[in-house]
PyMOL Python script that loads the backbone (N, CA, C, O; Angstrom):
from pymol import cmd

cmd.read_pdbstr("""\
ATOM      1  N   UNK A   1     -82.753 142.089 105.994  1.00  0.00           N
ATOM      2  CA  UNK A   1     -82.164 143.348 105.575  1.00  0.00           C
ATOM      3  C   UNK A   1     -81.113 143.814 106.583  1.00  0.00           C
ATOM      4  O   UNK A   1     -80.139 144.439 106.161  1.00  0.00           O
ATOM      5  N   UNK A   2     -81.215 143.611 107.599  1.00  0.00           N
ATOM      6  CA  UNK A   2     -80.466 144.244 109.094  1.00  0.00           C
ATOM      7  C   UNK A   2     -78.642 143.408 108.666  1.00  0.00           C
ATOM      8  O   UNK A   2     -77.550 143.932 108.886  1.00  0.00           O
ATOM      9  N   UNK A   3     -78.919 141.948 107.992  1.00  0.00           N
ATOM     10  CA  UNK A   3     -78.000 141.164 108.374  1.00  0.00           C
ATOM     11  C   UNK A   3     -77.193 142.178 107.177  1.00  0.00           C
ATOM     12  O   UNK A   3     -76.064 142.430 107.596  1.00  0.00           O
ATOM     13  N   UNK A   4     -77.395 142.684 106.114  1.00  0.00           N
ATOM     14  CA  UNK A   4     -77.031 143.657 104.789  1.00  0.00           C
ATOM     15  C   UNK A   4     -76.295 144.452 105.145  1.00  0.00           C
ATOM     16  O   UNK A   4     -75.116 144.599 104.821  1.00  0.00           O
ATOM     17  N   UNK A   5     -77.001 145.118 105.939  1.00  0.00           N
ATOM     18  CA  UNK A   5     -76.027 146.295 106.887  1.00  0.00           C
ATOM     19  C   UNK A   5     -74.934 146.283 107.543  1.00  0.00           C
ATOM     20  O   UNK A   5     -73.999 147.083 107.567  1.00  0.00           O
ATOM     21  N   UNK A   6     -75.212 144.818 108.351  1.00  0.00           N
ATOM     22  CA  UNK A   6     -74.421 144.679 109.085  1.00  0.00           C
ATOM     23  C   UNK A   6     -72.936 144.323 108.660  1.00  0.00           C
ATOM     24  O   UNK A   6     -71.877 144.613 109.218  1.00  0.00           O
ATOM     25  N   UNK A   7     -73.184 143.605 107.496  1.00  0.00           N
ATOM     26  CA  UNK A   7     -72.079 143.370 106.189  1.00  0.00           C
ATOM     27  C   UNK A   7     -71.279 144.460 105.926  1.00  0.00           C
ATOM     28  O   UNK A   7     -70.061 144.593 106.047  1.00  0.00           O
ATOM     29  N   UNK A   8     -72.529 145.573 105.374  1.00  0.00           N
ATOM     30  CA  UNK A   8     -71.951 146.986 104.852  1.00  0.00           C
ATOM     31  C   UNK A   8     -71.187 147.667 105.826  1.00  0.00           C
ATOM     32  O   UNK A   8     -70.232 148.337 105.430  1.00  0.00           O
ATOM     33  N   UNK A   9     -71.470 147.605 107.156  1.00  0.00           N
ATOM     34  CA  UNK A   9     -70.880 148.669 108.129  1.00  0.00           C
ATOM     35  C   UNK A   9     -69.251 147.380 108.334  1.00  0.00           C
ATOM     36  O   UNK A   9     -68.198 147.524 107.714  1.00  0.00           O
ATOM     37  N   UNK A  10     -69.448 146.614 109.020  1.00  0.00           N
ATOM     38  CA  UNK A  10     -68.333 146.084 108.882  1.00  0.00           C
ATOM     39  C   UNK A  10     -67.352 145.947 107.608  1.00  0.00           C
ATOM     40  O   UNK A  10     -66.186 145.664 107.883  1.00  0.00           O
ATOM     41  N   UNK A  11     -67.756 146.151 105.943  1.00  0.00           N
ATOM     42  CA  UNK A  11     -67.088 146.923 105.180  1.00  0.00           C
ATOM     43  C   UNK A  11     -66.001 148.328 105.638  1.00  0.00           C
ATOM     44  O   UNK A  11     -64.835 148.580 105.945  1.00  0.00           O
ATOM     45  N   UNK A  12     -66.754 148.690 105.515  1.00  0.00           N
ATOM     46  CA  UNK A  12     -66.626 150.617 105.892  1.00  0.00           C
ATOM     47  C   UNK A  12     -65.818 150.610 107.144  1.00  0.00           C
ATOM     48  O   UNK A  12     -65.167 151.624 107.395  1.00  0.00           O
ATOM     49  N   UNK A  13     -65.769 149.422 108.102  1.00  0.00           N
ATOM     50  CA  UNK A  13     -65.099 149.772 109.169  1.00  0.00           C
ATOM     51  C   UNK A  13     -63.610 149.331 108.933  1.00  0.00           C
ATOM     52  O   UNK A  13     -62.583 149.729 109.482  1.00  0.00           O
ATOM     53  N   UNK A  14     -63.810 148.348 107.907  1.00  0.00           N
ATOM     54  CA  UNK A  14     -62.445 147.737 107.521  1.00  0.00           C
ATOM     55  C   UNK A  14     -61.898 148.702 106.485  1.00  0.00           C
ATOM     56  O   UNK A  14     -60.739 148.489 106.128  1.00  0.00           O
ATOM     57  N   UNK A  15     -62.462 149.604 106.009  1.00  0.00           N
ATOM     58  CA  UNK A  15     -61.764 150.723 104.812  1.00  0.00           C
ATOM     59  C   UNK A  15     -61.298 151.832 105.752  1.00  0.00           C
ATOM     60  O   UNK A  15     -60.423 152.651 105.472  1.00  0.00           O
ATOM     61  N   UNK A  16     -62.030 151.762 106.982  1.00  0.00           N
ATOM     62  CA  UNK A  16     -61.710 153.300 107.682  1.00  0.00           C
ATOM     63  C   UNK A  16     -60.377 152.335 108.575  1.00  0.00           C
ATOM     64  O   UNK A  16     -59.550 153.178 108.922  1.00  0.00           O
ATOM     65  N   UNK A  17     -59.955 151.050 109.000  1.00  0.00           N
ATOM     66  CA  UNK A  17     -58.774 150.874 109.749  1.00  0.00           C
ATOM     67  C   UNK A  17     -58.273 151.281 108.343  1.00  0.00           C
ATOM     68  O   UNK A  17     -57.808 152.415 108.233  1.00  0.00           O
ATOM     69  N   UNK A  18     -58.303 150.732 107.600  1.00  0.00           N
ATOM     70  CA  UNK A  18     -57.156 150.379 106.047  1.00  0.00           C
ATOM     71  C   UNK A  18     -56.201 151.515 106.052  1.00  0.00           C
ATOM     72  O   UNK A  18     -54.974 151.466 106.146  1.00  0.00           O
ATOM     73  N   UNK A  19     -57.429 153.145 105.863  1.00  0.00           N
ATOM     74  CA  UNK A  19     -56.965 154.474 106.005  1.00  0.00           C
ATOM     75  C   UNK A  19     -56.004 154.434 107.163  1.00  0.00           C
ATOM     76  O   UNK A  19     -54.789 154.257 107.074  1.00  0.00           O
ATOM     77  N   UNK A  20     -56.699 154.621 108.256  1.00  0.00           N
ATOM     78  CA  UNK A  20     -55.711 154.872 109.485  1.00  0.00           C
ATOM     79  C   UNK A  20     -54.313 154.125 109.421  1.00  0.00           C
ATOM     80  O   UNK A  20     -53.210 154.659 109.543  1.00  0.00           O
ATOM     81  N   UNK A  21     -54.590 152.738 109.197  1.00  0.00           N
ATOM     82  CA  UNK A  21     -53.231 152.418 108.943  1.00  0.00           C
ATOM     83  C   UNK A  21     -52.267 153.101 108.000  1.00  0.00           C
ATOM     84  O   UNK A  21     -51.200 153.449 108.507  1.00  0.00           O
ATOM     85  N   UNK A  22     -52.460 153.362 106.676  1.00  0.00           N
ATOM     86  CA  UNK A  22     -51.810 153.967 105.769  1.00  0.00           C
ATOM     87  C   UNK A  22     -51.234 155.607 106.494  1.00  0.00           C
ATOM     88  O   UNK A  22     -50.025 155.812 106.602  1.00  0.00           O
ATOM     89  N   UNK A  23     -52.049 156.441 106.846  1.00  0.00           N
ATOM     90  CA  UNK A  23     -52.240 157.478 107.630  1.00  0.00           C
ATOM     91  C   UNK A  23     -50.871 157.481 108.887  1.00  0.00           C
ATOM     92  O   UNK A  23     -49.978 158.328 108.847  1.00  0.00           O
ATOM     93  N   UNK A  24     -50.937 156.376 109.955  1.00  0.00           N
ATOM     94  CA  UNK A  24     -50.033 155.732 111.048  1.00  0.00           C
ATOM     95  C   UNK A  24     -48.869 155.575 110.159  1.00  0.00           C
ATOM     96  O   UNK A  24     -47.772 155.977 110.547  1.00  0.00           O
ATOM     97  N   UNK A  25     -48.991 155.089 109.133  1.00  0.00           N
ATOM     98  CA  UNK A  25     -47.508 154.142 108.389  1.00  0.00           C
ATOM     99  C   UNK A  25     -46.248 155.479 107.904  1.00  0.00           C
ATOM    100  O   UNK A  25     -45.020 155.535 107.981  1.00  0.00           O
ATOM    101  N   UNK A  26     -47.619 156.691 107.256  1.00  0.00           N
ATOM    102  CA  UNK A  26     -46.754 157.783 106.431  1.00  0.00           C
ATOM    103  C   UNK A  26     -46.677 158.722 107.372  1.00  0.00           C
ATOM    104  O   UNK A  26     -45.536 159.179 107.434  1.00  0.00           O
ATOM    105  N   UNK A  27     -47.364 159.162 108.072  1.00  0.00           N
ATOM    106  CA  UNK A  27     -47.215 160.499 108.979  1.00  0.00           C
ATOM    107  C   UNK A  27     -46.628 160.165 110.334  1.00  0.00           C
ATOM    108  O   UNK A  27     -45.885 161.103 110.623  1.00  0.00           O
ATOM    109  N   UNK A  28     -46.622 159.156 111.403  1.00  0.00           N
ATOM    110  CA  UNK A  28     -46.758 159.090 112.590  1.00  0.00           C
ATOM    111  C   UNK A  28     -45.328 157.965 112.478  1.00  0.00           C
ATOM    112  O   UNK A  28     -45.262 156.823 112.023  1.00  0.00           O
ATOM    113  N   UNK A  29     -44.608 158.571 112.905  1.00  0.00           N
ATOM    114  CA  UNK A  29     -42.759 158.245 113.021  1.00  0.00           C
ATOM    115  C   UNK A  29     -42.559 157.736 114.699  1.00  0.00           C
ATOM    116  O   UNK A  29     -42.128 156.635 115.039  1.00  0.00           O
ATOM    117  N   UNK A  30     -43.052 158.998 115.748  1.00  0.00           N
ATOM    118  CA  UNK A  30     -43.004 158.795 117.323  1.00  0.00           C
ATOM    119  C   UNK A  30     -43.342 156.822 117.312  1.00  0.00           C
ATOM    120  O   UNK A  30     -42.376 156.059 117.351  1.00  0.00           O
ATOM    121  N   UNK A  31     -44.398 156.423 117.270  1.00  0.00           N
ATOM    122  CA  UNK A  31     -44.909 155.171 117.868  1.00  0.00           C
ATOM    123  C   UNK A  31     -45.312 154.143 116.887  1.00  0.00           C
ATOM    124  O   UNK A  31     -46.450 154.023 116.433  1.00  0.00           O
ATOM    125  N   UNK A  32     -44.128 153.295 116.549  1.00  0.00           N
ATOM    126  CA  UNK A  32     -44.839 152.178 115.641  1.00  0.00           C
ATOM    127  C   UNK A  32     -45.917 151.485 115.837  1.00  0.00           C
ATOM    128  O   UNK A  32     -46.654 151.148 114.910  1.00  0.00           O
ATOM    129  N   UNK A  33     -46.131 151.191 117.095  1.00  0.00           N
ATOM    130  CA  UNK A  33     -47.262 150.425 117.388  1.00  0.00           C
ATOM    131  C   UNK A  33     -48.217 150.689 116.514  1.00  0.00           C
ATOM    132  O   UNK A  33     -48.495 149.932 115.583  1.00  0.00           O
ATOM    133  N   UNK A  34     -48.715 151.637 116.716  1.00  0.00           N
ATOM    134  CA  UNK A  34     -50.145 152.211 115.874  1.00  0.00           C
ATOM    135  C   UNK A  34     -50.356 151.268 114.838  1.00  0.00           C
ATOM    136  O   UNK A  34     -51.381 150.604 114.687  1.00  0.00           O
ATOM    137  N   UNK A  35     -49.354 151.239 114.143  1.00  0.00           N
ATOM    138  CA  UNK A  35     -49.327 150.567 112.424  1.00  0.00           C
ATOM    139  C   UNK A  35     -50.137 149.192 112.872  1.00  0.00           C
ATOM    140  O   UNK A  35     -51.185 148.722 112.429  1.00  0.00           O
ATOM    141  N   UNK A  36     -49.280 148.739 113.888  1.00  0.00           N
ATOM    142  CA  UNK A  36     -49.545 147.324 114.256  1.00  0.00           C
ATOM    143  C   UNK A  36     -50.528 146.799 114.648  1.00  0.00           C
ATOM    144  O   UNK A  36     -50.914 145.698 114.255  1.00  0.00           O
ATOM    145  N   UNK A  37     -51.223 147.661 115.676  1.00  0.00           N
ATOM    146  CA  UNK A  37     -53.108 147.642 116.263  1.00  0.00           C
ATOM    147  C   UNK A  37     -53.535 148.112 115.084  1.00  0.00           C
ATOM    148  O   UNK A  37     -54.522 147.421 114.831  1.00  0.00           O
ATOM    149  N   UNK A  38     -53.338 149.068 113.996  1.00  0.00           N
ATOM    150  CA  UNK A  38     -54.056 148.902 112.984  1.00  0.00           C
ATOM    151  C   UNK A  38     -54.819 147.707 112.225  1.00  0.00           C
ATOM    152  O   UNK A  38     -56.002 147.370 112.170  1.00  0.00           O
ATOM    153  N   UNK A  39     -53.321 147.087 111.521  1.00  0.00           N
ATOM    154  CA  UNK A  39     -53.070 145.815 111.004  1.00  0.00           C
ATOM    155  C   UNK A  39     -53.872 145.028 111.596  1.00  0.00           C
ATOM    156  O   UNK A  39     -54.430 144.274 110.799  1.00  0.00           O
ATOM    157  N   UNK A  40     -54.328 144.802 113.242  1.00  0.00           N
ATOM    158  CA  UNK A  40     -54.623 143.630 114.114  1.00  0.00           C
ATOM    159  C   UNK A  40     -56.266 143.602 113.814  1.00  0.00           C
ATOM    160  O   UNK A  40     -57.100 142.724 113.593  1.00  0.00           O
ATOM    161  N   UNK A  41     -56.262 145.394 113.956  1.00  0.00           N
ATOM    162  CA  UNK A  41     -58.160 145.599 113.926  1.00  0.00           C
ATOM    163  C   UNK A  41     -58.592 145.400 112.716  1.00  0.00           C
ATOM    164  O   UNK A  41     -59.817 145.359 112.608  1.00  0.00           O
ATOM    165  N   UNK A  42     -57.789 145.221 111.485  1.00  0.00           N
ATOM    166  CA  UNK A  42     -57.986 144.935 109.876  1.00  0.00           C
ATOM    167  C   UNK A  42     -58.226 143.403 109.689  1.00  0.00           C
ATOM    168  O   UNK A  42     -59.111 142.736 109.154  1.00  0.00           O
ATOM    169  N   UNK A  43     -57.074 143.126 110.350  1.00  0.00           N
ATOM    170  CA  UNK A  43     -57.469 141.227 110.073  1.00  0.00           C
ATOM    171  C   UNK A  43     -58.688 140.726 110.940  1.00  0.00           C
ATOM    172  O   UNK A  43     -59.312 139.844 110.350  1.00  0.00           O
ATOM    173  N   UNK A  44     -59.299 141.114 112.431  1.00  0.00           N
ATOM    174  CA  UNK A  44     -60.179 141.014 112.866  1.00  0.00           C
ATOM    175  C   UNK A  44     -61.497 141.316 112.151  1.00  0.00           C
ATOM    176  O   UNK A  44     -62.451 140.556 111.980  1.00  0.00           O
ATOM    177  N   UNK A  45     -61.368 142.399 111.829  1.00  0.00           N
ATOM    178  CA  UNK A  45     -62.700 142.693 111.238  1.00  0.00           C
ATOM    179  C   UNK A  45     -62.573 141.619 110.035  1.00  0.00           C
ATOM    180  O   UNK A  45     -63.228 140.674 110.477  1.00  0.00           O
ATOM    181  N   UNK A  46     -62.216 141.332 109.080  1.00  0.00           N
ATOM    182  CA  UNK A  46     -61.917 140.693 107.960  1.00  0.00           C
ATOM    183  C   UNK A  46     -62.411 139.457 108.178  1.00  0.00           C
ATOM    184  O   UNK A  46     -63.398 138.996 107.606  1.00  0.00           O
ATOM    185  N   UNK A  47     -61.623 138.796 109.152  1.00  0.00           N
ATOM    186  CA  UNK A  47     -62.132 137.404 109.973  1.00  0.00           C
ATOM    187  C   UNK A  47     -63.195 137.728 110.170  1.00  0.00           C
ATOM    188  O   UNK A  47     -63.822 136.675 110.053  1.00  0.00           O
ATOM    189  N   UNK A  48     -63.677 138.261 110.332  1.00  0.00           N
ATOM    190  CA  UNK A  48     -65.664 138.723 111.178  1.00  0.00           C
ATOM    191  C   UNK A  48     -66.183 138.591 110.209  1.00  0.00           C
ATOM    192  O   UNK A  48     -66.719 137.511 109.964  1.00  0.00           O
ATOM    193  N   UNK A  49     -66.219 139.724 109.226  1.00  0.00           N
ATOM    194  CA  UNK A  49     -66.703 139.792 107.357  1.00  0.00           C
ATOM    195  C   UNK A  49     -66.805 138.080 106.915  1.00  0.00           C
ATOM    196  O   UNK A  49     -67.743 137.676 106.229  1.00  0.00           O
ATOM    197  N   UNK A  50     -66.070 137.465 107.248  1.00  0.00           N
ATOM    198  CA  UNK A  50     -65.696 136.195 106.077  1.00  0.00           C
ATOM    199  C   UNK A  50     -66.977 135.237 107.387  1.00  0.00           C
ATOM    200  O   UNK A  50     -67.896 134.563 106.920  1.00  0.00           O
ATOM    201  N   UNK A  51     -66.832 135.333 108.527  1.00  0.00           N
ATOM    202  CA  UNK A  51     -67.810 134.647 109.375  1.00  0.00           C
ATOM    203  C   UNK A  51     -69.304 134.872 108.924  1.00  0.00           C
ATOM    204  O   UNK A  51     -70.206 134.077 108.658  1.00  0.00           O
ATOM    205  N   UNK A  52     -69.232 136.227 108.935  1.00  0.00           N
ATOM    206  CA  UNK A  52     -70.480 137.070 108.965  1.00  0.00           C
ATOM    207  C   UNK A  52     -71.538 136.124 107.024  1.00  0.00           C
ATOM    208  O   UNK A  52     -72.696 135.826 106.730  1.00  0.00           O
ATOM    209  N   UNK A  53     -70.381 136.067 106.436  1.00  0.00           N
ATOM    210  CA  UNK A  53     -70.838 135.760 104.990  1.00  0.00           C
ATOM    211  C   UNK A  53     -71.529 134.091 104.822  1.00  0.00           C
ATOM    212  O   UNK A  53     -72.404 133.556 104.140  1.00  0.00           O
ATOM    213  N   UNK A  54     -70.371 133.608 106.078  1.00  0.00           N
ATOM    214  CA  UNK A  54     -70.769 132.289 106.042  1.00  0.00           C
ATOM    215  C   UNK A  54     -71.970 132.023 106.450  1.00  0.00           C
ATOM    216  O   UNK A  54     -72.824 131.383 105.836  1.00  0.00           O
ATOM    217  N   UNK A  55     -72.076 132.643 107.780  1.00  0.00           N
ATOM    218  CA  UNK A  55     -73.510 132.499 108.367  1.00  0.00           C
ATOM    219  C   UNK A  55     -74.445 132.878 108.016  1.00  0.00           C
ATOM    220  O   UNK A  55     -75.531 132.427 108.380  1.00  0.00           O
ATOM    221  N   UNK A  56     -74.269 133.942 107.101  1.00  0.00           N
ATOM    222  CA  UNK A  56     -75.301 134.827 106.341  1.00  0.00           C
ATOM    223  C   UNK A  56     -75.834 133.721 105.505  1.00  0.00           C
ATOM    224  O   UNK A  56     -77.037 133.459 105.497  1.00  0.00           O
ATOM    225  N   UNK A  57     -74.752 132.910 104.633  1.00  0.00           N
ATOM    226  CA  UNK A  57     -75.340 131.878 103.680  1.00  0.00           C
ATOM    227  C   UNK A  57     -75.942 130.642 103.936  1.00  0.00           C
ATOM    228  O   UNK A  57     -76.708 129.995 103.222  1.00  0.00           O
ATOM    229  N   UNK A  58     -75.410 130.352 105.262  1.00  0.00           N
ATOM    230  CA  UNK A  58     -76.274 129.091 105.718  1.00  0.00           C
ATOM    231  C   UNK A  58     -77.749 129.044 106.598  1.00  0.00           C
ATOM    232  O   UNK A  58     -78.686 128.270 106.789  1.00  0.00           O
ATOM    233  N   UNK A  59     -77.238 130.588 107.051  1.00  0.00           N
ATOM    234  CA  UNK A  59     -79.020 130.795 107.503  1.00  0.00           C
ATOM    235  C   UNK A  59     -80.201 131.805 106.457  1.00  0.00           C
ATOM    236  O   UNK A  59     -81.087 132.624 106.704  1.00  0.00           O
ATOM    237  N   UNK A  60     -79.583 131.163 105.159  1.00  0.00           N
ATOM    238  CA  UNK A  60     -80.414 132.077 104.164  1.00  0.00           C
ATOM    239  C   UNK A  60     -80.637 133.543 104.376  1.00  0.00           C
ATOM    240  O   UNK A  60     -81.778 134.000 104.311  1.00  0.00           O
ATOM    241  N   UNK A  61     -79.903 134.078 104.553  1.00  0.00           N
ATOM    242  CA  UNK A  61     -80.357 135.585 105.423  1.00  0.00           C
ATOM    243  C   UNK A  61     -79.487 136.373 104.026  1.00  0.00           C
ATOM    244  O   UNK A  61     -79.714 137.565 103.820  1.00  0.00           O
ATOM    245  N   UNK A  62     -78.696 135.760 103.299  1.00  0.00           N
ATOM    246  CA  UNK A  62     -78.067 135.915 101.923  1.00  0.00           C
ATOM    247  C   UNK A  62     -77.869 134.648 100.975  1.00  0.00           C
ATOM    248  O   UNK A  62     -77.406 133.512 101.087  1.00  0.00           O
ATOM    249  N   UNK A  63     -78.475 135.450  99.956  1.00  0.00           N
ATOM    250  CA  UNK A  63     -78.457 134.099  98.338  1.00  0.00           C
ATOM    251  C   UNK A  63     -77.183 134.328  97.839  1.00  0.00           C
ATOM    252  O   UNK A  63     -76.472 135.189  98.357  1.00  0.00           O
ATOM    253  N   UNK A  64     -76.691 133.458  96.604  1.00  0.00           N
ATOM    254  CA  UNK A  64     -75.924 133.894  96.015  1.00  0.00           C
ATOM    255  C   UNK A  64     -76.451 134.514  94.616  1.00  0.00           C
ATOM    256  O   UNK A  64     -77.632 134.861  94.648  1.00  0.00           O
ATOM    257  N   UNK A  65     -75.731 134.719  93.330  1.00  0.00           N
ATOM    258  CA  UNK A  65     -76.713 135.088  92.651  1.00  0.00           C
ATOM    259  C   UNK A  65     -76.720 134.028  91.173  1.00  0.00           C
ATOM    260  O   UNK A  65     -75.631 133.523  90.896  1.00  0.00           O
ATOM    261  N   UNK A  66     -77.359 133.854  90.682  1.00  0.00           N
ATOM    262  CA  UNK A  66     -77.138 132.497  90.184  1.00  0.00           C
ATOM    263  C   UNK A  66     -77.314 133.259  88.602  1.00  0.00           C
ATOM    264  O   UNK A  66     -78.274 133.379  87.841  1.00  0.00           O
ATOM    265  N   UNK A  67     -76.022 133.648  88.548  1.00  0.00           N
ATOM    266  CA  UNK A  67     -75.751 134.482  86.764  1.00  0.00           C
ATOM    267  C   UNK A  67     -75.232 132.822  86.330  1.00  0.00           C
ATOM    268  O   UNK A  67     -74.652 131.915  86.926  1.00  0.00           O
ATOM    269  N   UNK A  68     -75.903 133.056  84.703  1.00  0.00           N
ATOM    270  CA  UNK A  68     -75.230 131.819  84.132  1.00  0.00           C
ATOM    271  C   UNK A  68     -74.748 132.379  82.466  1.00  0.00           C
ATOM    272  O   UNK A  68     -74.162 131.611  81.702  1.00  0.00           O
TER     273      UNK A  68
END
""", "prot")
cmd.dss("prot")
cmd.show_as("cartoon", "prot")
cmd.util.cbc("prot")
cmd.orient("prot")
């Protein structure tokens, strides 16, 4: 169950950069950067998510669901 969560929060963390970026892109003119460490902490987490799924599936800790 823990490994579920851990899925879910790394979700949510990748929707809350998503925001900030959008947020950085329209309001915040002074410092482009921002946009850019946004972007960086989005693809990181993402890369993590896609790790996190793999390992999840090979150490059974997640099924898939077997609709037919």
């Amino acid at each position: 169950m823990w490994f579920k969560v851990l899925i879910a929060l790394n979700i949510l963390l990748i929707i809350v950069s998503l925001a900030s970026g959008l947020f950085f892109l329209s309001k915040d003119s002074s410092e482009k950067t921002r946009v850019v460490k946004s972007l960086t902490v989005r693809v990181v987490l993402s890369v993590s998510l896609i790790l996190l799924l793999i390992i999840g599936y090979y150490t059974g800790a997640i099924q898939p669901n077997a609709v037919m």
